[in-house]
C-alpha positions as CSV (number, residue, x, y, z in Angstrom):
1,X,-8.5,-9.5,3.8
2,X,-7.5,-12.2,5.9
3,X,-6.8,-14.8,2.7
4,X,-4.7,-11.8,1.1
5,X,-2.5,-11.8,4.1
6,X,-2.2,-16.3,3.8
7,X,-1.4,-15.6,0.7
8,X,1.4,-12.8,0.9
9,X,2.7,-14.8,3.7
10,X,3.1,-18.5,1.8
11,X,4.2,-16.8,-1.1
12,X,7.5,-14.9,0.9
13,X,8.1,-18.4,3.1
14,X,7.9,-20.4,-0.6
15,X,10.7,-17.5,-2.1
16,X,12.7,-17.5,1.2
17,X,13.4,-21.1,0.9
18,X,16.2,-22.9,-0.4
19,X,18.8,-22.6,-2.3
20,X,17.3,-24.3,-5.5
21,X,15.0,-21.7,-5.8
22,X,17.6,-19.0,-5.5
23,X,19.7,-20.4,-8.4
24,X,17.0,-20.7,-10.8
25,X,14.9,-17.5,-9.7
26,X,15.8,-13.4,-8.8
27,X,13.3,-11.1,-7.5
28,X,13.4,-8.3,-4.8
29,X,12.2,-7.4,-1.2
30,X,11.2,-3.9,-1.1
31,X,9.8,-1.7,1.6
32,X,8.2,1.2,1.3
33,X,7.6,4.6,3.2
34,X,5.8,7.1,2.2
35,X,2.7,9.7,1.6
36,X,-0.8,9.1,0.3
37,X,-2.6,11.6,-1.0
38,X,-6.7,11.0,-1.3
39,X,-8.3,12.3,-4.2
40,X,-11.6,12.3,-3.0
41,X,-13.1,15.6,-1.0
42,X,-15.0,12.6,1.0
43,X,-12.0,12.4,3.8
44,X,-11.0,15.6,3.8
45,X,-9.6,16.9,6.2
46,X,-7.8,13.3,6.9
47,X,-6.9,13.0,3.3
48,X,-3.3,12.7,3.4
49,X,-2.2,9.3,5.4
50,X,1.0,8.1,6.0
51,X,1.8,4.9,4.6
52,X,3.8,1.5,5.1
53,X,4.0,-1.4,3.2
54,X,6.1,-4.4,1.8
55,X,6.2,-5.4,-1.7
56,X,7.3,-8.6,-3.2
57,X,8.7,-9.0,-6.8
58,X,9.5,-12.9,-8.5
59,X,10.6,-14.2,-11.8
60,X,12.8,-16.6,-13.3
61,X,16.4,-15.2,-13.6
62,X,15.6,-15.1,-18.2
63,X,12.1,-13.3,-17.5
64,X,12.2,-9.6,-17.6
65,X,8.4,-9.3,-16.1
66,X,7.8,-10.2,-12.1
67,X,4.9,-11.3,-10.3
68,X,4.5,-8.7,-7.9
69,X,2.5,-9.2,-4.0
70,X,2.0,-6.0,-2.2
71,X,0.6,-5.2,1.5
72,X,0.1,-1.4,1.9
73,X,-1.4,-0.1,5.5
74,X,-2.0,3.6,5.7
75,X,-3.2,6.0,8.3
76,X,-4.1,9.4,9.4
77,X,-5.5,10.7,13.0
78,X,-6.5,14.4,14.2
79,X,-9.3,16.2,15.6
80,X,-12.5,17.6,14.8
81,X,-15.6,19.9,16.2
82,X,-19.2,18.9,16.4
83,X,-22.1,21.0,18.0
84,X,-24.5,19.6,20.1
85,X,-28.1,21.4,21.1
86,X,-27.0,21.2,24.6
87,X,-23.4,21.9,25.5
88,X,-22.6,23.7,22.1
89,X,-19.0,22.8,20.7
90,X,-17.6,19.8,21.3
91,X,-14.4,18.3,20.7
92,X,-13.3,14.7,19.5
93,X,-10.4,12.3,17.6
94,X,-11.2,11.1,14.4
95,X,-9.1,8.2,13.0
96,X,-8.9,7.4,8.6
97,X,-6.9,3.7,8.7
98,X,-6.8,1.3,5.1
99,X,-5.4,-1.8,4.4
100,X,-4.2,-2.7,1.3
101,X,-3.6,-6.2,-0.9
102,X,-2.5,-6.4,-4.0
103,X,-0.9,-8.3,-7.2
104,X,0.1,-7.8,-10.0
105,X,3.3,-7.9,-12.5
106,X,6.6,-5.6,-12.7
107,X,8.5,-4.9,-15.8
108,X,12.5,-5.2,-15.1
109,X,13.8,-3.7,-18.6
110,X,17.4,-3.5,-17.2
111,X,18.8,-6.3,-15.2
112,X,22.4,-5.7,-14.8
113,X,23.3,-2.3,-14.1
114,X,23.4,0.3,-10.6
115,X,20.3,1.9,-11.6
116,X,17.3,0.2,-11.9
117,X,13.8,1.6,-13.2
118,X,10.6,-0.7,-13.2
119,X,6.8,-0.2,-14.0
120,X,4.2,-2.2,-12.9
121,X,0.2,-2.6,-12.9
122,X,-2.4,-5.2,-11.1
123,X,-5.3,-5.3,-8.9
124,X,-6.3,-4.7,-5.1
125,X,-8.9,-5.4,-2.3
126,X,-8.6,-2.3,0.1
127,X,-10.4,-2.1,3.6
128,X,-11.2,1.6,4.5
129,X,-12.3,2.4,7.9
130,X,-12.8,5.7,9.9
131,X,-13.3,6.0,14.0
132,X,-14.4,9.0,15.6
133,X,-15.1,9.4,19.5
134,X,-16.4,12.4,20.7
135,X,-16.1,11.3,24.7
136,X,-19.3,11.4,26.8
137,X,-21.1,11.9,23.4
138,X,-20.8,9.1,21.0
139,X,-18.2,7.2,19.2
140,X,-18.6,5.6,15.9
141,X,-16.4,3.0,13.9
142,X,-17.2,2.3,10.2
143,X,-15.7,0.4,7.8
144,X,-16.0,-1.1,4.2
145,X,-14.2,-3.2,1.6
146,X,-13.8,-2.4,-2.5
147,X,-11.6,-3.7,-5.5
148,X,-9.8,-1.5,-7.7
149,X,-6.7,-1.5,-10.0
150,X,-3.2,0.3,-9.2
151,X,-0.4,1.4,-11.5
152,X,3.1,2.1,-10.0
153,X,6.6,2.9,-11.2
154,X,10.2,4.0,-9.9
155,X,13.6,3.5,-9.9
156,X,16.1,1.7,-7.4
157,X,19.7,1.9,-6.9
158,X,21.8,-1.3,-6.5
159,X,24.2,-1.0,-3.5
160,X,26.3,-3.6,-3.7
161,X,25.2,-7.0,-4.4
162,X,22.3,-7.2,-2.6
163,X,20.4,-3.8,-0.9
164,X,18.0,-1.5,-3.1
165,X,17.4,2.5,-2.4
166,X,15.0,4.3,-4.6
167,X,12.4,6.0,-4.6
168,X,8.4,4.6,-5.7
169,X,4.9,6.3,-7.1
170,X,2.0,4.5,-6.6
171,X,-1.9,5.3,-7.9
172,X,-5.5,3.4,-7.6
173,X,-8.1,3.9,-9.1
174,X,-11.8,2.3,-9.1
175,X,-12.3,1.9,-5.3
176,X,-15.8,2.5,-4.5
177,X,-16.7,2.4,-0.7
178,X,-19.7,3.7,2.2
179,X,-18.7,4.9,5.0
180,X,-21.8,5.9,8.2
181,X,-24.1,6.3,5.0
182,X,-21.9,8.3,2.6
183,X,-20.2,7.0,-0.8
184,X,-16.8,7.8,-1.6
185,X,-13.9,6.3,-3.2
186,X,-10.1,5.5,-1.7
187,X,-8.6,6.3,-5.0
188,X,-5.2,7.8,-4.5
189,X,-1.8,9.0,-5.5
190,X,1.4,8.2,-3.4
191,X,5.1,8.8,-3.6
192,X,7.5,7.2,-1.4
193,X,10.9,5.8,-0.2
194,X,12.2,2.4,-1.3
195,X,14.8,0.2,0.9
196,X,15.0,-3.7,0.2
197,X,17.1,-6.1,-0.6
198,X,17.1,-8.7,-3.9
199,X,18.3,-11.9,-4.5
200,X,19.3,-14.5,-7.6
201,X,21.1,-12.8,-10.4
């Protein structure tokens, strides 16, 4: 996780700098906001997470296919009831958090118009980890790590010469992780809102 994050990191400090690179490359900023939805029964009832993350988009200004770096974080809290032998129902927070890395490649097919669709596909390494903490009881923290591949596609409108608004869809497949002793996956769909900025022609 931690040498996704170097990476992601390098590779907006190397496409934030200069002006060389700006005349001879184009790419986009984006941020997104949005809903996951889990498909496995396995985090249920925590299985729709809010999410947050940045994603990263560079080509050369002829190329109409981007490299694409992601960072996704996502998270859901509520509460739960346990029995015990002793004091009967009992009470506690449960936390679902993940943290997402991914690349991949976009596909630009129009590059000079208001509206702006784009598709994209590549691979991830995704941390999942639940906390629950039943006060005087227990309290447990769990986590695990699992590759998997994503697909994602949307449409963005250009305001002005440089700010993006759309709207992105986002699904995984192939994660595969254990959580306290039980296997379940992270796979997911997710929908979400777009704001960013661009730059290059």
């Amino acid at each position: 996780m931690k040498h996704g994050v170097t990476v992601f990191v390098l590779a907006a400090a190397f496409l934030a700098g200069g002006p060389v690179l700006a005349e001879d490359m184009t790419g986009n900023v984006q941020f997104l906001i949005g809903q996951r939805y889990l498909s496995d029964d396995f985090w249920k009832p925590l299985d729709s997470p809010s999410n947050f993350g940045i994603e990263i988009d560079f080509a050369p200004v002829s190329s109409p296919v981007h490299v694409a770096l992601g960072v996704i974080v996502a998270g859901e809290s509520g509460t739960a009831t346990v029995t015990t032998p002793f004091f009967g129902e009992t009470s506690g927070s449960v936390d679902t958090r993940f943290f997402e890395f991914s690349a991949g490649f976009l596909w630009h097919p129009v590059k000079k118009a208001i509206v702006r669709p784009y598709l994209g596909a590549g691979a991830l390494t995704l941390t999942a980890a639940n906390e629950s903490d039943w006060g005087i009881f227990s309290s447990n923290s769990h986590s695990d790590q699992s590759f998997g591949f994503y697909g994602n596609a949307g449409v963005f409108f250009k305001v002005g010469d440089n700010f993006n608004i759309g709207l992105d869809g986002r699904i995984v497949r192939g994660t595969k992780v254990t959580l306290g002793g039980l296997e379940g996956d992270a796979d997911y769909e997710q929908v979400g809102i777009l704001l960013g900025f661009s730059w290059g022609k």
